[in-house]
Structure formats: structure tokens, C-alpha cells
TORLOMAR-96053 format. One record per atom (N, C-alpha, C): residue number from 1; residue in three letters; atom name; x, y, z. Coordinates in nm, 3 decimals, m for minus. Example, Ala and Ser with C-alpha at 12.3 -4.5 7.8 and 13.67 -1.06 7.14 Angstrom:
<seses>
@seq->1&type->ala&atom->N&xx->1.319&yy->m0.569&zz->0.780;
@seq->1&type->ala&atom->CA&xx->1.230&yy->m0.450&zz->0.780;
@seq->1&type->ala&atom->C&xx->1.320&yy->m0.330&zz->0.780;
@seq->2&type->ser&atom->N&xx->1.285&yy->m0.225&zz->0.708;
@seq->2&type->ser&atom->CA&xx->1.367&yy->m0.106&zz->0.714;
@seq->2&type->ser&atom->C&xx->1.290&yy->0.003&zz->0.787;
</seses>
This chain:
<seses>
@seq->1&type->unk&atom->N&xx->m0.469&yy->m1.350&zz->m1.159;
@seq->1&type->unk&atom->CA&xx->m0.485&yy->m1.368&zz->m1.017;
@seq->1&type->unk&atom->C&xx->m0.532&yy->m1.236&zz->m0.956;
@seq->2&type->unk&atom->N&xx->m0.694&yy->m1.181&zz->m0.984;
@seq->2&type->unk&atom->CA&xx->m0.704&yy->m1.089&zz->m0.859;
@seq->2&type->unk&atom->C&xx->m0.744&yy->m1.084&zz->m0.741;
@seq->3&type->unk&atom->N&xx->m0.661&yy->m0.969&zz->m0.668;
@seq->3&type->unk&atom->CA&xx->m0.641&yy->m1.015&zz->m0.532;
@seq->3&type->unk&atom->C&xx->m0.805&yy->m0.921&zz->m0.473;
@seq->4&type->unk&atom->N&xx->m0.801&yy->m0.927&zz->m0.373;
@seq->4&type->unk&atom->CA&xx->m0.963&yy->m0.925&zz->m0.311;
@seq->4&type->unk&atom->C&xx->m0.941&yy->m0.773&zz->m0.224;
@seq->5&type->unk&atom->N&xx->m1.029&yy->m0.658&zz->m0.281;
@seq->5&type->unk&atom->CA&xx->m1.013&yy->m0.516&zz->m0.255;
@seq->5&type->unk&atom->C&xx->m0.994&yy->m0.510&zz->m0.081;
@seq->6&type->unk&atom->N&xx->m0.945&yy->m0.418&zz->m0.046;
@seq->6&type->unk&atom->CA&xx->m0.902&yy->m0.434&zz->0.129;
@seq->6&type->unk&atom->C&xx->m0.995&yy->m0.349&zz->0.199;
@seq->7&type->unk&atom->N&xx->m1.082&yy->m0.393&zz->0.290;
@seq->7&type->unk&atom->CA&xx->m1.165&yy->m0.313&zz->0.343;
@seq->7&type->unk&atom->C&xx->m1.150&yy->m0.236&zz->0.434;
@seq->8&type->unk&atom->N&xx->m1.130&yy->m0.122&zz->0.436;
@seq->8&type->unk&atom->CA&xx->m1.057&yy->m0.053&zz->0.551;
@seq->8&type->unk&atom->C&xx->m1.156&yy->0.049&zz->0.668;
@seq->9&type->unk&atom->N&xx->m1.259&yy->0.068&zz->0.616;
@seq->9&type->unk&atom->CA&xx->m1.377&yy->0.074&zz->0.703;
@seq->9&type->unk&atom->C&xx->m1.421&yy->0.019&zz->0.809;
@seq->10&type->unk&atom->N&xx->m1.358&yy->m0.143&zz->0.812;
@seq->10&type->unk&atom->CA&xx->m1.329&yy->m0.186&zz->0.944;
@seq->10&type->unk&atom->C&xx->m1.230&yy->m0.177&zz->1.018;
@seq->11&type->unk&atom->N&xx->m1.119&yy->m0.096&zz->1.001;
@seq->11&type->unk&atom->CA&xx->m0.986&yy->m0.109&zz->1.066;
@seq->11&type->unk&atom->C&xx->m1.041&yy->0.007&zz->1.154;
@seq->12&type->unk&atom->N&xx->m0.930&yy->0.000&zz->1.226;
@seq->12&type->unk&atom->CA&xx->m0.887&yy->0.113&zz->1.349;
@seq->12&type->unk&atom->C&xx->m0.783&yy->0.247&zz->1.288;
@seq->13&type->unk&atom->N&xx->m0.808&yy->0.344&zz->1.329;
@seq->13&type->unk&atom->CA&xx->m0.659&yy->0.469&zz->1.306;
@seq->13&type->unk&atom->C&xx->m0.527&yy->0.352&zz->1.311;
@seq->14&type->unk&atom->N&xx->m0.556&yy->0.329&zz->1.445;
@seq->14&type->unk&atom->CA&xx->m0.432&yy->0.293&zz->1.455;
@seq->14&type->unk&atom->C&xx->m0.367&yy->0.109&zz->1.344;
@seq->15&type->unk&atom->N&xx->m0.452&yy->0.041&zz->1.299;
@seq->15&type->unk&atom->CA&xx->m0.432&yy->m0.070&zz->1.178;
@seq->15&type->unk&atom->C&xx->m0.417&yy->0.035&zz->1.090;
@seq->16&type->unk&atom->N&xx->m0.498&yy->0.113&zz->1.054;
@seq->16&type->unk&atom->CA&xx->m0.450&yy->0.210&zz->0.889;
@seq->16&type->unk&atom->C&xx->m0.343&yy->0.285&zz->0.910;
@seq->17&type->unk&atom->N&xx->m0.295&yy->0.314&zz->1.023;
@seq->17&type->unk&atom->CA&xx->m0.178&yy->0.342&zz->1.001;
@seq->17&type->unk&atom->C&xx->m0.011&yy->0.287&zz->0.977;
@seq->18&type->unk&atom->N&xx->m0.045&yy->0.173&zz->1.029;
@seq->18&type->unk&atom->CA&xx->0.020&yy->0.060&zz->1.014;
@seq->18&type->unk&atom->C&xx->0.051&yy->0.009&zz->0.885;
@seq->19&type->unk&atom->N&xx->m0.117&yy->0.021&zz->0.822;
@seq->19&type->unk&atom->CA&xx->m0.146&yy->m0.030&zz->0.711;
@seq->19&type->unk&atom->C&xx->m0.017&yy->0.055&zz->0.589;
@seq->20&type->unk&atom->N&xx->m0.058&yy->0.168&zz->0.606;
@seq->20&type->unk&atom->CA&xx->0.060&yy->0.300&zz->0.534;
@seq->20&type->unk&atom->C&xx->0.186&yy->0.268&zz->0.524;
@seq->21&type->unk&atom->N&xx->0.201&yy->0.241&zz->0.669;
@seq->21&type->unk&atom->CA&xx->0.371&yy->0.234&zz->0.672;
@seq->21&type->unk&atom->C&xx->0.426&yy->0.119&zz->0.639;
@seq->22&type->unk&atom->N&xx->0.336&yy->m0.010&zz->0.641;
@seq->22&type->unk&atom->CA&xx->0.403&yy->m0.170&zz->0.624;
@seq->22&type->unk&atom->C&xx->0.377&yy->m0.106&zz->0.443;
@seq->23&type->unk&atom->N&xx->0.304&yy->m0.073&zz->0.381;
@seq->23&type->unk&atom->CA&xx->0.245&yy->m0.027&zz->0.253;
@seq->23&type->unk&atom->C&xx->0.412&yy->0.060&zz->0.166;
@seq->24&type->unk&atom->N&xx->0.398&yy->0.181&zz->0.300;
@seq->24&type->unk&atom->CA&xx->0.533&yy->0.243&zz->0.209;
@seq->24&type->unk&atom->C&xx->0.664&yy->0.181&zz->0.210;
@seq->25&type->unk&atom->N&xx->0.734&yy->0.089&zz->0.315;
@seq->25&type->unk&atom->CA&xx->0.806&yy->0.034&zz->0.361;
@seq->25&type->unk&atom->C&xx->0.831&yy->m0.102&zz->0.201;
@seq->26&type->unk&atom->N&xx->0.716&yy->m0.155&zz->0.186;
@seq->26&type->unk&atom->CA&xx->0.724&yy->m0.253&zz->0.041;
@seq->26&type->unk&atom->C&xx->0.754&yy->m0.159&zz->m0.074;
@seq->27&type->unk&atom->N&xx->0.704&yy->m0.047&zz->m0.072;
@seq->27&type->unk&atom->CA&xx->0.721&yy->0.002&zz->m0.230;
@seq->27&type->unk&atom->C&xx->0.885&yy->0.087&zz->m0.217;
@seq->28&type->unk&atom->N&xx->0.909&yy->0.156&zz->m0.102;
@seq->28&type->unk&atom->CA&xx->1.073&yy->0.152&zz->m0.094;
@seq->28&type->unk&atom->C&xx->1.152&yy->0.026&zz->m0.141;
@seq->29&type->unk&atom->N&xx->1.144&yy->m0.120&zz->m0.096;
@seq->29&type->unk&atom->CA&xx->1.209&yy->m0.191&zz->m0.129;
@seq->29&type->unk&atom->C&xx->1.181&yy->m0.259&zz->m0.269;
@seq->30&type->unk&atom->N&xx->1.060&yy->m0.229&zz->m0.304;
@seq->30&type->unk&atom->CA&xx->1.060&yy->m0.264&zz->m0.465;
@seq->30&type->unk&atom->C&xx->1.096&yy->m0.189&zz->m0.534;
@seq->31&type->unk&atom->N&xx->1.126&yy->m0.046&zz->m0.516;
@seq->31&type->unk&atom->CA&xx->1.216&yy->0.074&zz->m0.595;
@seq->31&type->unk&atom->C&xx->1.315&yy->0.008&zz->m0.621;
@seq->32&type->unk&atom->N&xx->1.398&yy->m0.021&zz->m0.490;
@seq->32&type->unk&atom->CA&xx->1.539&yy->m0.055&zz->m0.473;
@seq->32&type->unk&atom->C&xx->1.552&yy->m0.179&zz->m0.572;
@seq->33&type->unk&atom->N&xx->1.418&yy->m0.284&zz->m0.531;
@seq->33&type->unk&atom->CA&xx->1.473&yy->m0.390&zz->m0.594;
@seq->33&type->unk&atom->C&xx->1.423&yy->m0.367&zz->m0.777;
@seq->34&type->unk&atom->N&xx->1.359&yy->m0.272&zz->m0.816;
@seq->34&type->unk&atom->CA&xx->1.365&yy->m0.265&zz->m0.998;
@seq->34&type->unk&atom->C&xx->1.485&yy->m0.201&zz->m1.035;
@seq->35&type->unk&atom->N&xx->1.508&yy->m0.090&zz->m0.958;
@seq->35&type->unk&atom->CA&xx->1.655&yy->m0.041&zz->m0.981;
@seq->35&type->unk&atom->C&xx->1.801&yy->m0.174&zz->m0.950;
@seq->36&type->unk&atom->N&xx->1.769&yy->m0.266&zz->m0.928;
@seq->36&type->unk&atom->CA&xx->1.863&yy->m0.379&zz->m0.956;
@seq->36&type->unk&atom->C&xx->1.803&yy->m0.475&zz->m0.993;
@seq->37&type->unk&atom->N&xx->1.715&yy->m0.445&zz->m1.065;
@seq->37&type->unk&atom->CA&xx->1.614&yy->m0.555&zz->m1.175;
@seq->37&type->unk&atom->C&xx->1.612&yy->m0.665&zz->m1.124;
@seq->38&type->unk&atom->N&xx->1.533&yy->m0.682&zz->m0.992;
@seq->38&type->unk&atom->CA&xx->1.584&yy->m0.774&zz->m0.932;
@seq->38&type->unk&atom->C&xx->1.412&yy->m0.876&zz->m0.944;
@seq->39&type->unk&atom->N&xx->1.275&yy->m0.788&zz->m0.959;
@seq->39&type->unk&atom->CA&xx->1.144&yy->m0.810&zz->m0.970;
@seq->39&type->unk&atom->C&xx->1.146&yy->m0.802&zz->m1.145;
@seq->40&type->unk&atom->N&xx->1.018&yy->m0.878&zz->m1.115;
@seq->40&type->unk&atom->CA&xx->0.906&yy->m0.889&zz->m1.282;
@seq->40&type->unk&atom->C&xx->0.761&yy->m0.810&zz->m1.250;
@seq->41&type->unk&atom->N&xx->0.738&yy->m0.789&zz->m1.179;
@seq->41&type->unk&atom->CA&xx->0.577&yy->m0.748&zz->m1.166;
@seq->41&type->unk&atom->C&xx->0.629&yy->m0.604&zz->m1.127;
@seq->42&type->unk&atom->N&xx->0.608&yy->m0.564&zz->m1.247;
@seq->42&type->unk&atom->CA&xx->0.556&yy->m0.424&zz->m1.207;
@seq->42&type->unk&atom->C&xx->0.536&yy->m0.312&zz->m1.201;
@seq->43&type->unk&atom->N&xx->0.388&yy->m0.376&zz->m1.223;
@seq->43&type->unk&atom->CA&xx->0.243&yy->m0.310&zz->m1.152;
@seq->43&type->unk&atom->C&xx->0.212&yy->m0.299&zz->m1.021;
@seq->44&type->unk&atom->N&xx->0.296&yy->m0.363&zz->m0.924;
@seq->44&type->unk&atom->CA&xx->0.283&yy->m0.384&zz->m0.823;
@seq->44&type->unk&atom->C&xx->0.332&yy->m0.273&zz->m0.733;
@seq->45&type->unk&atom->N&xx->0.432&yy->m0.176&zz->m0.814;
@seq->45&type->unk&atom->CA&xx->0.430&yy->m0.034&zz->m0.743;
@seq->45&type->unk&atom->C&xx->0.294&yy->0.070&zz->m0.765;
@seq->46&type->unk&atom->N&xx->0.259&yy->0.081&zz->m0.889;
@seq->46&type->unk&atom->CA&xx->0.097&yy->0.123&zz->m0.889;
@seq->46&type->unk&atom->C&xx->m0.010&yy->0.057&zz->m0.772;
@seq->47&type->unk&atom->N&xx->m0.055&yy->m0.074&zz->m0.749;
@seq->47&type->unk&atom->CA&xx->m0.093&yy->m0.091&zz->m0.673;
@seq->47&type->unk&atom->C&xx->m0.065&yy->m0.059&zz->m0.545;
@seq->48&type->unk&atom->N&xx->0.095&yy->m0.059&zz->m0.480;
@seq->48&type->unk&atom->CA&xx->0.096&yy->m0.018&zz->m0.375;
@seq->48&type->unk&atom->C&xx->0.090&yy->0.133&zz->m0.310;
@seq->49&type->unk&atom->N&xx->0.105&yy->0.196&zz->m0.422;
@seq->49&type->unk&atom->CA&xx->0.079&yy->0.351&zz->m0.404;
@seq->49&type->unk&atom->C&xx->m0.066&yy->0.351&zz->m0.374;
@seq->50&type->unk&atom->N&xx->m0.150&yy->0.299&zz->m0.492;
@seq->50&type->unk&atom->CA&xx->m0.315&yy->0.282&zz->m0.430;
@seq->50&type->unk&atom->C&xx->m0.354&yy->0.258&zz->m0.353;
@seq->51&type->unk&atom->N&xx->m0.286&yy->0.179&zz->m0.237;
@seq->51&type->unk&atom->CA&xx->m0.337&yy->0.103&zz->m0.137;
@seq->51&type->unk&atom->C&xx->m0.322&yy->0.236&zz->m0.032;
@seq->52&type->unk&atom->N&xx->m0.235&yy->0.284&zz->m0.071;
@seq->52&type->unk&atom->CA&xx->m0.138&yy->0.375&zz->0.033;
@seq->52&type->unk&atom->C&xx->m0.258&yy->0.475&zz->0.031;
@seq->53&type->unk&atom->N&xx->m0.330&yy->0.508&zz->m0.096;
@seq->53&type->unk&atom->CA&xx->m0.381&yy->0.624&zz->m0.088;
@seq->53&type->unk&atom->C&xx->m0.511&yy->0.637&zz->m0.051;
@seq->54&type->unk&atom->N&xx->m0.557&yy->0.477&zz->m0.060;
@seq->54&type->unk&atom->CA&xx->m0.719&yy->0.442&zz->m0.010;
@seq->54&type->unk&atom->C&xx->m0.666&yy->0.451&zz->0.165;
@seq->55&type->unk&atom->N&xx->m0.602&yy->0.420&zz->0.194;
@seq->55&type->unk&atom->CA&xx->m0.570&yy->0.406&zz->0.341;
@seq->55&type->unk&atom->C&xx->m0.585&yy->0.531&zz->0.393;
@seq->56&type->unk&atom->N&xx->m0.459&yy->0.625&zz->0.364;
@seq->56&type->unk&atom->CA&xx->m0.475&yy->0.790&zz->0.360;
@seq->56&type->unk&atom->C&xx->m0.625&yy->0.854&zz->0.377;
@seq->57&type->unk&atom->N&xx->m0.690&yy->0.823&zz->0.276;
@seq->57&type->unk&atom->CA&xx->m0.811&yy->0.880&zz->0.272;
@seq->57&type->unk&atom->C&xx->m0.952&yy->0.884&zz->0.341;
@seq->58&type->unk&atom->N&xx->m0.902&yy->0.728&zz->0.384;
@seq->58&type->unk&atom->CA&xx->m1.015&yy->0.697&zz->0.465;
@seq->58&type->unk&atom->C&xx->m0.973&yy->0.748&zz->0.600;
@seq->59&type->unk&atom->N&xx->m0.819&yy->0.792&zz->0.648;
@seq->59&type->unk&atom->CA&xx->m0.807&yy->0.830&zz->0.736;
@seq->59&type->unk&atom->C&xx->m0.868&yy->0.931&zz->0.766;
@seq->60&type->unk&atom->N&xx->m0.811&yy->1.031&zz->0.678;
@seq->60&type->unk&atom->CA&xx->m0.880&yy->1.162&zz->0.665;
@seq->60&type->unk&atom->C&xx->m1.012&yy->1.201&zz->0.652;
@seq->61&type->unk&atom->N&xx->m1.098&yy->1.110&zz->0.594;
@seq->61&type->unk&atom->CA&xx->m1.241&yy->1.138&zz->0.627;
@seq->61&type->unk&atom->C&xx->m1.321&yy->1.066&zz->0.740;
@seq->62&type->unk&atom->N&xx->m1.209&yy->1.010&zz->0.853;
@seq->62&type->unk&atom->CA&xx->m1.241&yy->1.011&zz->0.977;
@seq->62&type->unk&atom->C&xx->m1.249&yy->1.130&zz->1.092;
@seq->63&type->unk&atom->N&xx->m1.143&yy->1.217&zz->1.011;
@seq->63&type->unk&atom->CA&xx->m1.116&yy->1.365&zz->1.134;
@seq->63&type->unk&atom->C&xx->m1.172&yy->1.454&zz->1.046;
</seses>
């Protein structure tokens, strides 16, 4: 099942930033939840760090 790359070239500062924090906010609670083996996927903390970091970046090569 792959999922469809996120285009962030159209967002606003203010959606990519959003984007970050709804982004770091999931991979906190999937920490929590592998540390009580509570998930199967995952890869899904790799991906969400990626997402985190395409977001980041594109911020930054806005300013």
C-alpha cells in the first residue's frame, strides 16, 4: 500500500507548520505505543521523521 508523496510547495508557513507538529505529536505517541508493543508497523516512525524533515526544509528554504 503506497501512500501518495505530500506536496508541500503548496502549503502555507503556517499548514507546514502544523504539518510538523500534528507530524511530531504521532511519532511521540507511537514511541509510547512500541514501548508497550502496542503497534506492528514499524516503519512508520522512519516515515514520520521524513515527513517531519521534508516539511522543515521546505520551510527553511522559504526564509
Amino acid at each position: 500500500m503506497a501512500k501518495k508523496k505530500l506536496n508541500l510547495k503548496d502549503n502555507t508557513p503556517a499548514d507546514l507548520h502544523k504539518l510538523v507538529a500534528d507530524k511530531q505529536e504521532e511519532l511521540r505517541a507511537l514511541r509510547f505505543n512500541v514501548a508497550g508493543s502496542k503497534t506492528r508497523n514499524v516503519k512508520l516512525a522512519r516515515t514520520l521523521r521524513k515527513e517531519v524533515a521534508r516539511a522543515l526544509t521546505e520551510l527553511n528554504t522559504r526564509n
